[in-house]
Backbone bond lengths (Angstrom), bond angles and torsions (degrees), N, CA, C in turn:
res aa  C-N    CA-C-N  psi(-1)  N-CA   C-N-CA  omega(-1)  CA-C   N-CA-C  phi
1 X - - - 1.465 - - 1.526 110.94 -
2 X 1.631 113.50 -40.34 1.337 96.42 179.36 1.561 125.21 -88.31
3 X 1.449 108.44 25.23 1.515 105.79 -177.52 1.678 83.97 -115.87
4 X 1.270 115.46 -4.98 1.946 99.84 166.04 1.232 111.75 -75.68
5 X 1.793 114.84 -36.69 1.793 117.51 -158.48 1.916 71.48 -74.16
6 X 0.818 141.65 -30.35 1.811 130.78 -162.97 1.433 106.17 -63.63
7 X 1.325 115.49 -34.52 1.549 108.69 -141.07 2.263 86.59 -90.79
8 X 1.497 103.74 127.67 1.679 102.27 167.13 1.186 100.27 -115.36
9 X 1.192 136.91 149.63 1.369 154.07 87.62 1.594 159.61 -12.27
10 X 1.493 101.79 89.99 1.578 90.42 -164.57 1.719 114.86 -60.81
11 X 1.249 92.29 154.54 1.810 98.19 154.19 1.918 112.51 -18.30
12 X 1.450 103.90 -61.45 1.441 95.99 -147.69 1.631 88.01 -103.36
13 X 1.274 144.96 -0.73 1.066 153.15 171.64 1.880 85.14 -62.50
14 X 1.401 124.93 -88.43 1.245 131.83 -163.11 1.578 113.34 -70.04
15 X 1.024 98.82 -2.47 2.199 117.89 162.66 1.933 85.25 -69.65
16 X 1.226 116.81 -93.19 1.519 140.79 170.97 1.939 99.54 -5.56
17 X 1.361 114.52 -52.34 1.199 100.14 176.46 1.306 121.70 -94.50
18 X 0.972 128.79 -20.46 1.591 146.39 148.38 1.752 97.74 -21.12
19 X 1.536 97.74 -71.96 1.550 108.44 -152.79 1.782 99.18 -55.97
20 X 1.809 103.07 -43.59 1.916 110.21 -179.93 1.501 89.91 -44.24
21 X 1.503 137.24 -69.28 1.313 135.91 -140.98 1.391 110.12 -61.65
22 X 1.801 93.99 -30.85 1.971 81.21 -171.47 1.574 98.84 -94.36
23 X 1.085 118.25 -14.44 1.791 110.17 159.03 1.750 114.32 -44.45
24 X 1.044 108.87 -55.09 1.445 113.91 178.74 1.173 107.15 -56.11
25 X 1.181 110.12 -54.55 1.600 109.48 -169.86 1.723 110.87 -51.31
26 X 1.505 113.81 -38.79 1.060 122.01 -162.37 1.314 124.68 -91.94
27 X 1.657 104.15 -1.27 1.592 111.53 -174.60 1.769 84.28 -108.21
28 X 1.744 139.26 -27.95 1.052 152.12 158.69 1.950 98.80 -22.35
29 X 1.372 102.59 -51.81 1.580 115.63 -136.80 1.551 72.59 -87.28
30 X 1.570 115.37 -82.65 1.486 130.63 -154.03 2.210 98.68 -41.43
31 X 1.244 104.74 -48.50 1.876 94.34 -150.62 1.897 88.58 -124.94
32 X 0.946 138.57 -6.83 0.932 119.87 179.97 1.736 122.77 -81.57
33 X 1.300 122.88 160.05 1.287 119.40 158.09 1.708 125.94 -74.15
34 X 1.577 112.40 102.75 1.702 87.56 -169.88 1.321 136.68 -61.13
35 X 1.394 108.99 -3.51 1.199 94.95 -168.65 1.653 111.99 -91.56
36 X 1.742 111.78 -3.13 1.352 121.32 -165.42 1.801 101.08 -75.36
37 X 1.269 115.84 150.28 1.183 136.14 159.28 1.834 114.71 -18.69
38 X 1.520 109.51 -65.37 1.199 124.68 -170.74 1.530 115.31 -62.58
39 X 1.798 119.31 -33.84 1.160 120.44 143.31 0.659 152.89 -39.09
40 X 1.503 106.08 -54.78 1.567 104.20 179.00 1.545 114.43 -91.73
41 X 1.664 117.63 -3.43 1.740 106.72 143.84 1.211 122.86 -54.90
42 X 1.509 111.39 -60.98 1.908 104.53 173.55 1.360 113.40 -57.00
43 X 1.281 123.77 -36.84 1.439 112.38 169.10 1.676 123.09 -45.76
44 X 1.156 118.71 -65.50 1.428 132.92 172.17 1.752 108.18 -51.20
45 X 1.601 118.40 -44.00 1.490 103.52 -173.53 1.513 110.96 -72.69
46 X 1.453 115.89 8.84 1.370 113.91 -147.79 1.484 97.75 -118.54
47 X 1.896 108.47 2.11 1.406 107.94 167.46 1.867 112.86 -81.02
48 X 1.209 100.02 -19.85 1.378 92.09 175.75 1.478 123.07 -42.51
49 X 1.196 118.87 -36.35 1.622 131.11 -162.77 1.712 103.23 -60.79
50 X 1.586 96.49 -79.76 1.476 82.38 -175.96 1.561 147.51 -63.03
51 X 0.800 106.42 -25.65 1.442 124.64 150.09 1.762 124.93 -49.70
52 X 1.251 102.31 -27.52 1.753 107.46 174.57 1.324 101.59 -96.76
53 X 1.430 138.79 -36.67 1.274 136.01 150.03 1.389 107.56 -36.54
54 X 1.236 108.80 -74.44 1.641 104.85 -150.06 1.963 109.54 -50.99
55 X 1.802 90.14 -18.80 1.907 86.48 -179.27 1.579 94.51 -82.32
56 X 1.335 127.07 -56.12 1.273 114.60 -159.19 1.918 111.03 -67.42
57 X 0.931 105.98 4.88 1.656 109.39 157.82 1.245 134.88 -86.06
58 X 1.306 100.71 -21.25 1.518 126.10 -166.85 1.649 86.11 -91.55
59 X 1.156 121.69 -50.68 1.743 134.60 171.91 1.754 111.34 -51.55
60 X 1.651 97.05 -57.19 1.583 94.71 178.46 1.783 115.91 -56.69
61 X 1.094 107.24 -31.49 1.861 107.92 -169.83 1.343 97.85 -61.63
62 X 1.225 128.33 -32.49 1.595 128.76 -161.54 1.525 94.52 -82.48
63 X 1.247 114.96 -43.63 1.442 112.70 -162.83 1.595 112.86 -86.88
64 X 1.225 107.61 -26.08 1.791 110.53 -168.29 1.275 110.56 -53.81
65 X 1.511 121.31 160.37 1.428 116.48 158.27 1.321 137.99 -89.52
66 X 1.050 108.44 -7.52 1.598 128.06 -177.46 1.978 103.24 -158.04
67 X 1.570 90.95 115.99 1.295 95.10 -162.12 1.747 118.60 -83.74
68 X 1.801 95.20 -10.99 1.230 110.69 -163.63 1.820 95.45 -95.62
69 X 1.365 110.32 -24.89 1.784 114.84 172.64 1.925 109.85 -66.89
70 X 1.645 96.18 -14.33 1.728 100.81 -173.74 1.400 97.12 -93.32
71 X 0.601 115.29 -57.31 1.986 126.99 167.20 1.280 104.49 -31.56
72 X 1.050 118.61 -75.77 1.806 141.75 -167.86 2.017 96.02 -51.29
73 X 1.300 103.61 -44.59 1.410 103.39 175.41 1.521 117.90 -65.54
74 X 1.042 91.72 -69.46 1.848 85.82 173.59 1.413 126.89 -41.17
75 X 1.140 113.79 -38.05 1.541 122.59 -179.93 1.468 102.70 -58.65
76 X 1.571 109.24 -54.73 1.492 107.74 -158.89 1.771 109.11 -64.05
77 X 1.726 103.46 -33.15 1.300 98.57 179.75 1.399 127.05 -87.60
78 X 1.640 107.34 -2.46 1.690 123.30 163.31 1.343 90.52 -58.91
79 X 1.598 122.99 -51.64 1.823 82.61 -159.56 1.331 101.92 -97.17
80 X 1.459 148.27 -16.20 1.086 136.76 155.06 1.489 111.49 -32.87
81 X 1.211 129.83 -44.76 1.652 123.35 169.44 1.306 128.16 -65.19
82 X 1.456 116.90 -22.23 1.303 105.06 -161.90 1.510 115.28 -92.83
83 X 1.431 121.38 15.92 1.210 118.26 174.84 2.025 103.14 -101.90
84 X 1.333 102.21 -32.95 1.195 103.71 143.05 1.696 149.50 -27.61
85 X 1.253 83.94 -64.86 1.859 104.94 -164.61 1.723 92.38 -78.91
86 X 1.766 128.48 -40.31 1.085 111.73 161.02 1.918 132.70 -85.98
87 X 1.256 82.83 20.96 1.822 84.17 173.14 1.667 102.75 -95.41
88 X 1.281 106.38 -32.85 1.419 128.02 -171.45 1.663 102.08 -69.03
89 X 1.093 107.71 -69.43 1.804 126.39 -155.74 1.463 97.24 -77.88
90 X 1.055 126.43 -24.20 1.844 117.77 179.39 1.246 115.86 -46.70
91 X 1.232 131.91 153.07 1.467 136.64 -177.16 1.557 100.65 -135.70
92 X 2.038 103.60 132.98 1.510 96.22 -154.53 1.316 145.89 12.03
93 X 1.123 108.99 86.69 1.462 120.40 -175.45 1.404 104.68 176.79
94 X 1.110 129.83 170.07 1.722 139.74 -158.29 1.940 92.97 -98.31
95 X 1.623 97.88 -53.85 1.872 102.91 168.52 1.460 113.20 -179.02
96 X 1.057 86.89 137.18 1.332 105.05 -176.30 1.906 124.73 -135.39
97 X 1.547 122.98 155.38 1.087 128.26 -153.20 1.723 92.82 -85.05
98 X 1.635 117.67 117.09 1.429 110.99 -176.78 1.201 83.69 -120.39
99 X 1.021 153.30 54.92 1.636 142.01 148.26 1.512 104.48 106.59
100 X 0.994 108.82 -155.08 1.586 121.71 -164.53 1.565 103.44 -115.32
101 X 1.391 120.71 135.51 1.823 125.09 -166.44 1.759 108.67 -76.44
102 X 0.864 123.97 151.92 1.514 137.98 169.98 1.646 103.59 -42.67
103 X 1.060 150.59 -16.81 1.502 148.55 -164.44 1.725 84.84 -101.80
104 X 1.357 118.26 -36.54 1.865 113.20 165.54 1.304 124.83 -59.81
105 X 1.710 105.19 -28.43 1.637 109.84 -174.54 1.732 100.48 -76.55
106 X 1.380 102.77 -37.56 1.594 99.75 -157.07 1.616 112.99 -82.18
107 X 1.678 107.29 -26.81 1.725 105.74 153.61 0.872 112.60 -65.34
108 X 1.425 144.15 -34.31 1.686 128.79 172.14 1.785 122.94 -55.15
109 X 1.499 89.20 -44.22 1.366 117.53 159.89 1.752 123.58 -29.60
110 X 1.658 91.15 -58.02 1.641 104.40 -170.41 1.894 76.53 -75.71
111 X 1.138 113.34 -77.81 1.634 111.77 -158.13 2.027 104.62 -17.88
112 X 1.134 93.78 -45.18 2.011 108.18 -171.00 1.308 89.17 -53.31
113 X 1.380 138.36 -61.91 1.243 149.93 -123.80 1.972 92.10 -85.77
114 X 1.736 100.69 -53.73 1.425 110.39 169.58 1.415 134.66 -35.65
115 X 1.487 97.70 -47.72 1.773 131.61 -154.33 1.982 83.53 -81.56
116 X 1.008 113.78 -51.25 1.432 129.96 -160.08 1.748 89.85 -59.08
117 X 1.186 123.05 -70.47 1.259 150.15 -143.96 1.626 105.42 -67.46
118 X 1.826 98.34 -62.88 1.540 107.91 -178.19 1.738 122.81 -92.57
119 X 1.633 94.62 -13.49 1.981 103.97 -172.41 1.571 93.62 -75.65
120 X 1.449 128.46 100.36 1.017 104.24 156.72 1.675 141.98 -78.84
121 X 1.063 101.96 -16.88 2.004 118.78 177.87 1.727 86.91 -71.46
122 X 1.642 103.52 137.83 1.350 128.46 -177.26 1.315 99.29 -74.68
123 X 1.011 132.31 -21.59 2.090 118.68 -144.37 1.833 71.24 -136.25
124 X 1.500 148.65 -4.81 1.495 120.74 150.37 1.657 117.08 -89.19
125 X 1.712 104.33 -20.42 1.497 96.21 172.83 1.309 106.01 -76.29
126 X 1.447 136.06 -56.34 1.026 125.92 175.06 1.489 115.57 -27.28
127 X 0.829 130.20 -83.10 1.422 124.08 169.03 1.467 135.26 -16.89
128 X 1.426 93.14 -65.50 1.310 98.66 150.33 1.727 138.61 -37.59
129 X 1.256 94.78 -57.75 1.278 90.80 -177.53 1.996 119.35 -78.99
130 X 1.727 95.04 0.95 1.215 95.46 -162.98 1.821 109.93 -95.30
131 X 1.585 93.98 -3.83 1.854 125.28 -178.86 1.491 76.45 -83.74
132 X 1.026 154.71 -68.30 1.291 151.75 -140.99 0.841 129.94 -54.65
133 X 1.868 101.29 -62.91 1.506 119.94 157.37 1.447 114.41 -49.01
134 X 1.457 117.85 -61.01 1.810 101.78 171.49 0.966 137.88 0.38
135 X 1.532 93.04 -81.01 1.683 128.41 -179.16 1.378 110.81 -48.28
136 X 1.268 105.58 -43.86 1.767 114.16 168.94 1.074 120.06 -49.91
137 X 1.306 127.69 -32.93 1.318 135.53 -169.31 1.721 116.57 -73.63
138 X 1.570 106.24 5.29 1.537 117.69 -158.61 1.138 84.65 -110.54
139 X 2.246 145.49 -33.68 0.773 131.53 -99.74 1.930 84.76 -139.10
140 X 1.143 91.60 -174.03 2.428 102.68 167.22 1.152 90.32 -84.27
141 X 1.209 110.87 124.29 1.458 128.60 158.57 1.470 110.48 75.97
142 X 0.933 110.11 46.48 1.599 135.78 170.11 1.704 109.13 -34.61
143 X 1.116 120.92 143.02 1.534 111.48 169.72 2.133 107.29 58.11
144 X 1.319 102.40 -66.56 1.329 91.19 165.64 1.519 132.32 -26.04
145 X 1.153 115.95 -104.21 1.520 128.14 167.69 1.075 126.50 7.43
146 X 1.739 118.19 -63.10 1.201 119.51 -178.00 1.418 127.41 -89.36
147 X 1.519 97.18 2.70 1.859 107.59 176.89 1.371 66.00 -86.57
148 X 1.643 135.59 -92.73 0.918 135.82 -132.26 1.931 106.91 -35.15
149 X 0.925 106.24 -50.37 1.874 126.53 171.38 1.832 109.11 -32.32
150 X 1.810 86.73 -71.75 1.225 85.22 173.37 1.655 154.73 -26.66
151 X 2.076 85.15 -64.77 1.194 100.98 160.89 1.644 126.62 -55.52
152 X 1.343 108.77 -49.00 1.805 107.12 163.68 1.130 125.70 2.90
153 X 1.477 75.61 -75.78 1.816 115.33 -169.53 1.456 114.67 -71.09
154 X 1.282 120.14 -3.02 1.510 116.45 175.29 1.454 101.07 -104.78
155 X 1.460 105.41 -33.55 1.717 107.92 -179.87 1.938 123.39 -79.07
156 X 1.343 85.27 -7.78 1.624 100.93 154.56 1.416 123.51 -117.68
157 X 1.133 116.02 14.08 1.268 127.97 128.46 1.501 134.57 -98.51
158 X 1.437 132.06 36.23 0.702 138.44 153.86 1.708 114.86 83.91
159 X 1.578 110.34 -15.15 1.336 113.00 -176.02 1.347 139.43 -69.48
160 X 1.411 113.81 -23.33 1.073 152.04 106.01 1.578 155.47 -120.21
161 X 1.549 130.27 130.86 1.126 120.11 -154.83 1.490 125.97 -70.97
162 X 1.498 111.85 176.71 1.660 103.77 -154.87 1.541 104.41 -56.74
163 X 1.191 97.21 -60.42 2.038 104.92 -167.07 1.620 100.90 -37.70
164 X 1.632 122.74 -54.24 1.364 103.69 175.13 1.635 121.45 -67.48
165 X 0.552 130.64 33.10 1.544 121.23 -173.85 1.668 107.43 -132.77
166 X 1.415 113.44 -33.98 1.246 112.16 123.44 1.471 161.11 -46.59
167 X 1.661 100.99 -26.75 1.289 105.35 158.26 1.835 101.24 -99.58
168 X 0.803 141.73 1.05 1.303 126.18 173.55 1.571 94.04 -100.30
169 X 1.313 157.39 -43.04 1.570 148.70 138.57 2.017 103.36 -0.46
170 X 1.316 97.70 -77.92 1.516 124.84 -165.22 1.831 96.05 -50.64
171 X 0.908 103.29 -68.15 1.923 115.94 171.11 1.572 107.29 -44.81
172 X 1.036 135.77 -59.11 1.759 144.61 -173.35 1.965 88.24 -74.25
173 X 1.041 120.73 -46.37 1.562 107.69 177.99 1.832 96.44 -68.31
174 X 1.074 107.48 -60.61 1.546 85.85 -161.82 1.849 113.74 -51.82
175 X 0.884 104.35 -49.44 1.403 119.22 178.12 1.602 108.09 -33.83
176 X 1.361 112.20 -59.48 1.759 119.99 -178.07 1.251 104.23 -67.97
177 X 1.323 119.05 -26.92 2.050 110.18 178.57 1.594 94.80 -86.57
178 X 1.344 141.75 -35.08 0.946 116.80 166.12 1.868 143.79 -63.18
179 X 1.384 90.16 -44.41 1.364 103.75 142.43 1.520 130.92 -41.74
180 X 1.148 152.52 -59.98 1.396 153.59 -90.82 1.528 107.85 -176.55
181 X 1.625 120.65 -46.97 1.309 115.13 -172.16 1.570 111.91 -118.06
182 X 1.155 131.84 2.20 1.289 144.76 178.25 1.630 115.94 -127.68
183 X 1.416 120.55 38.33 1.037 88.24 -164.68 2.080 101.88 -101.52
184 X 1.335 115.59 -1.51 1.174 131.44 174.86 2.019 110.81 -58.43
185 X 1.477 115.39 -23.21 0.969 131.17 135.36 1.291 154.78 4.06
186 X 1.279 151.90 85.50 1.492 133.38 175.05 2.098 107.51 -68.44
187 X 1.309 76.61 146.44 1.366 98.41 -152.70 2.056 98.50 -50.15
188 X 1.364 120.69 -31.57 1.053 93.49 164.70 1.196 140.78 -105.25
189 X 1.055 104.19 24.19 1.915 129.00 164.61 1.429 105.17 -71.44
190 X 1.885 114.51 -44.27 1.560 125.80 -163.58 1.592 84.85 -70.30
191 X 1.488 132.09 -43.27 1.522 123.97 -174.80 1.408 93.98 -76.55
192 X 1.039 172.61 -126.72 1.625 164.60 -66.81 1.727 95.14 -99.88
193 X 1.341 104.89 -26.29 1.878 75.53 175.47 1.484 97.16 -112.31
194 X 1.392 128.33 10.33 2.005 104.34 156.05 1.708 99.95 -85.65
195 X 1.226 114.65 -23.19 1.014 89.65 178.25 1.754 141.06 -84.29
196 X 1.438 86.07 -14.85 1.754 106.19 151.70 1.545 119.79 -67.31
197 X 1.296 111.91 -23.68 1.143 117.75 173.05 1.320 143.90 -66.78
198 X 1.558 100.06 -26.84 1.772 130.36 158.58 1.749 113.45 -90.64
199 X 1.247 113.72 7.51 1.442 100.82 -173.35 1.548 86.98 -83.98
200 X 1.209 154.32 -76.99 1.559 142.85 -159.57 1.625 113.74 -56.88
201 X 1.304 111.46 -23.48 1.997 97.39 165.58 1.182 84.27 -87.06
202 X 1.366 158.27 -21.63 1.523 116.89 -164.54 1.375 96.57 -89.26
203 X 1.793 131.39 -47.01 1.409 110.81 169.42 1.365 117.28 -59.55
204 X 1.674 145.45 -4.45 1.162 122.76 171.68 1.701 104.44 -59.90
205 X 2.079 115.42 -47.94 1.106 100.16 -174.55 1.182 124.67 -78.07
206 X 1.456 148.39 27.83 1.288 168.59 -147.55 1.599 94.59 -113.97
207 X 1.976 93.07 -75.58 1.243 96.32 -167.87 1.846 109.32 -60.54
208 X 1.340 129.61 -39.61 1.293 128.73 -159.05 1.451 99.11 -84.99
209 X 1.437 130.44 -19.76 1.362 117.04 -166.03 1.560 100.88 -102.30
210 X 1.508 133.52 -10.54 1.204 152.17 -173.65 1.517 134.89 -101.10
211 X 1.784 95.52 -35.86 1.563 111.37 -150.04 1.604 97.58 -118.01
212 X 1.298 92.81 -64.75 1.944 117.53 153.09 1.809 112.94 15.17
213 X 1.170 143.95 89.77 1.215 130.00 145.77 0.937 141.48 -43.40
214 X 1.745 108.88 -25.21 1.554 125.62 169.17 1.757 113.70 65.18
215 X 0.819 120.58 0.54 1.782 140.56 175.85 1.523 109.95 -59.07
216 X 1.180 116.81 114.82 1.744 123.44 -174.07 1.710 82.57 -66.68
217 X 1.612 120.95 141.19 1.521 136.90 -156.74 1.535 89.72 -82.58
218 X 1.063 121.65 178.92 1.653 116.56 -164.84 2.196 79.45 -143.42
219 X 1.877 85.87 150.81 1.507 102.28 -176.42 1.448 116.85 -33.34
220 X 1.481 123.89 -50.04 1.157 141.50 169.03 1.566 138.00 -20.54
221 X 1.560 101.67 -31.94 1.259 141.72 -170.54 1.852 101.85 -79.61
222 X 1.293 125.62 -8.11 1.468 126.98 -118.04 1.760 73.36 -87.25
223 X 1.347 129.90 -40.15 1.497 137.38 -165.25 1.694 87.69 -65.76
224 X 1.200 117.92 -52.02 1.381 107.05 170.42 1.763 134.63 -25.24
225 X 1.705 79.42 -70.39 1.600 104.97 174.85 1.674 130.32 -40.16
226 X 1.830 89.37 -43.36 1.528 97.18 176.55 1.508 116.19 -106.29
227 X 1.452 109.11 26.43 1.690 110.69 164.74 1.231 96.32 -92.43
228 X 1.120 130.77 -32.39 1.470 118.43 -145.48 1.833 102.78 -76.90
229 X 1.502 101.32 -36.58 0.836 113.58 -139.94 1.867 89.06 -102.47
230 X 1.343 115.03 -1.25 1.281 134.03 148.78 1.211 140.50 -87.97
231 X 1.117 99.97 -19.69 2.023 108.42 -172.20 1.880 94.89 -83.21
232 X 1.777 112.09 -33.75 1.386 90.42 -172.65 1.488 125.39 -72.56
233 X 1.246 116.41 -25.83 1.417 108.20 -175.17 1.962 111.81 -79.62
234 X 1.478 101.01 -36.77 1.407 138.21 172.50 1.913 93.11 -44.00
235 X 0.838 131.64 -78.26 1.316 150.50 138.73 1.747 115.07 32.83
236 X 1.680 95.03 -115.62 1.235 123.39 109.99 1.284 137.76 33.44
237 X 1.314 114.11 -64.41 1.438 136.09 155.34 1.380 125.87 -59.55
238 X 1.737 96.91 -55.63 1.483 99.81 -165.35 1.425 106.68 -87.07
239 X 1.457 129.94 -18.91 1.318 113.03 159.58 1.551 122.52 -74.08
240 X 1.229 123.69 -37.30 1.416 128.21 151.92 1.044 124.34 -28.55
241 X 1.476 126.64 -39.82 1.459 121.27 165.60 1.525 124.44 -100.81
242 X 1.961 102.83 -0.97 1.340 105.86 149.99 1.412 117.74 -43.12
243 X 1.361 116.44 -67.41 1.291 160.39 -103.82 2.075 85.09 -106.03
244 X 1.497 107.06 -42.81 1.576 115.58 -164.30 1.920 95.13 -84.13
245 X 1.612 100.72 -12.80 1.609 99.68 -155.64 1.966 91.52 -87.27
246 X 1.713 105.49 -46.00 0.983 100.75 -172.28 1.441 127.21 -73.66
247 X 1.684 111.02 -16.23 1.555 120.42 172.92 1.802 98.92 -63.39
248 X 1.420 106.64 -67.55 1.703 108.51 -178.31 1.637 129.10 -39.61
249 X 1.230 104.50 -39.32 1.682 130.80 -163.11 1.584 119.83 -120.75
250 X 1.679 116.64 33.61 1.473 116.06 -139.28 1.936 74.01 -65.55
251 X 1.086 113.65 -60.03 1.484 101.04 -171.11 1.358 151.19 -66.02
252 X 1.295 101.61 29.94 1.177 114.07 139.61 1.080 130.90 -114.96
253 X 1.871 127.26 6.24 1.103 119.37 149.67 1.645 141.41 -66.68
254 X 1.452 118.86 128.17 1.955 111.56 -165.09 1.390 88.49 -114.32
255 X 0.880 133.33 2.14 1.618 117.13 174.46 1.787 112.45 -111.67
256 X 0.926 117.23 126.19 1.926 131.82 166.80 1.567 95.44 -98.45
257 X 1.200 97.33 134.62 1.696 114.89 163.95 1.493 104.13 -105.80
258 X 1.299 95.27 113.36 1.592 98.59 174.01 1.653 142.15 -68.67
């Protein structure tokens, strides 16, 4: 036990596993069978991601130097992804329009984070933030994100602390997959897979509220900075044109992923 309280974690160390989780998730989505076993592990490890984003954004706004160059980034690489994320995410078909990519949720995200910060009148942030959520609703992880945001932002404000805000994240996710994505289901199947469904946000807040160095990232990191923010569309691509090779060419594919 005391070589666990030992072990920290940088920022971009637990970015690095973030990024493995939503790989899984995403080769889960593109070639797997969902209903098989092996899926719905990569499915489930692959909740870790957004949820560790949505805190370390909530982290980056505080730390950035120019908030409108962090903004300006995301945008540019939202749409650099989204020809991506739907070459990738289509289901039979060559491509098709599946919504708006996660680099859309997390500029909406920063905008929430803004609206929160600088709106001071109650009944214009409200509003504000309630255009936000909307818009989310077009996007990956719709509705998610910006609770997830929210809460952040209250637990760095002191209103409540990190570990809960993570388990209240983890609880509001399970709840909406039970609700919403299981409901074809017997009712205690819909409980054993929401509740698989919160096991990777609750270890995201494990690892970040436990492991966490918490250290603003130092210049050095900068190769860091622009993988991350490269591997998704980069990503993306190359299963997408897995994905276009094996619809066109099924015969010459010899391998099934189960």
């Amino acid at each position: 036990m005391q070589v666990l309280t030992n072990i920290r974690l940088s920022r971009n160390q637990i970015k690095y596993i973030a990024v493995f989780a939503m790989l899984l998730n995403h080769i889960a989505y593109v070639f797997m069978d969902e209903g098989s076993l092996l899926a719905k592990v990569f499915t489930n490890i692959g909740y870790f991601t957004a949820i560790t984003m949505c805190y370390f954004l909530v982290e980056g706004y505080f730390y950035t130097h120019s908030k409108k160059a962090y903004a300006r980034r995301l945008l540019i690489f939202a749409f650099i992804s989204q020809l991506p994320f739907c070459l990738a995410l289509t289901k039979n078909a060559v491509i098709s329009f599946t919504g708006f990519n996660m680099m859309f949720s997390l500029f909406l995200c920063f905008m929430l984070i803004y609206c929160y910060i600088n709106v001071k009148d109650p009944l214009n942030r409200s509003i504000c933030s309630t255009v936000i959520i909307i818009l989310s609703l077009f996007c990956d992880w719709f509705f998610m994100a910006p609770i997830f945001t929210k809460l952040f932002l209250l637990s760095r404000g002191g209103h409540i602390n990190k570990m809960q805000a993570f388990k209240y994240s983890a609880f509001i996710f399970g709840i909406f997959n039970f609700i919403f994505n299981t409901a074809q289901m017997p009712f205690y199947e819909r409980i054993l897979s929401a509740l698989a469904n919160m096991a990777a946000p609750l270890l995201a807040g494990i690892v970040i509220t436990y492991f966490y160095d918490d250290k603003k990232p130092s210049k050095a990191s900068k190769f860091s900075k622009w993988f991350f923010y490269i591997f998704y569309p980069a990503h993306l691509m190359i299963l997408g044109m897995l994905r276009l090779y094996i619809i066109l060419y099924p015969q010459t594919v010899c391998i099934t992923i189960l």
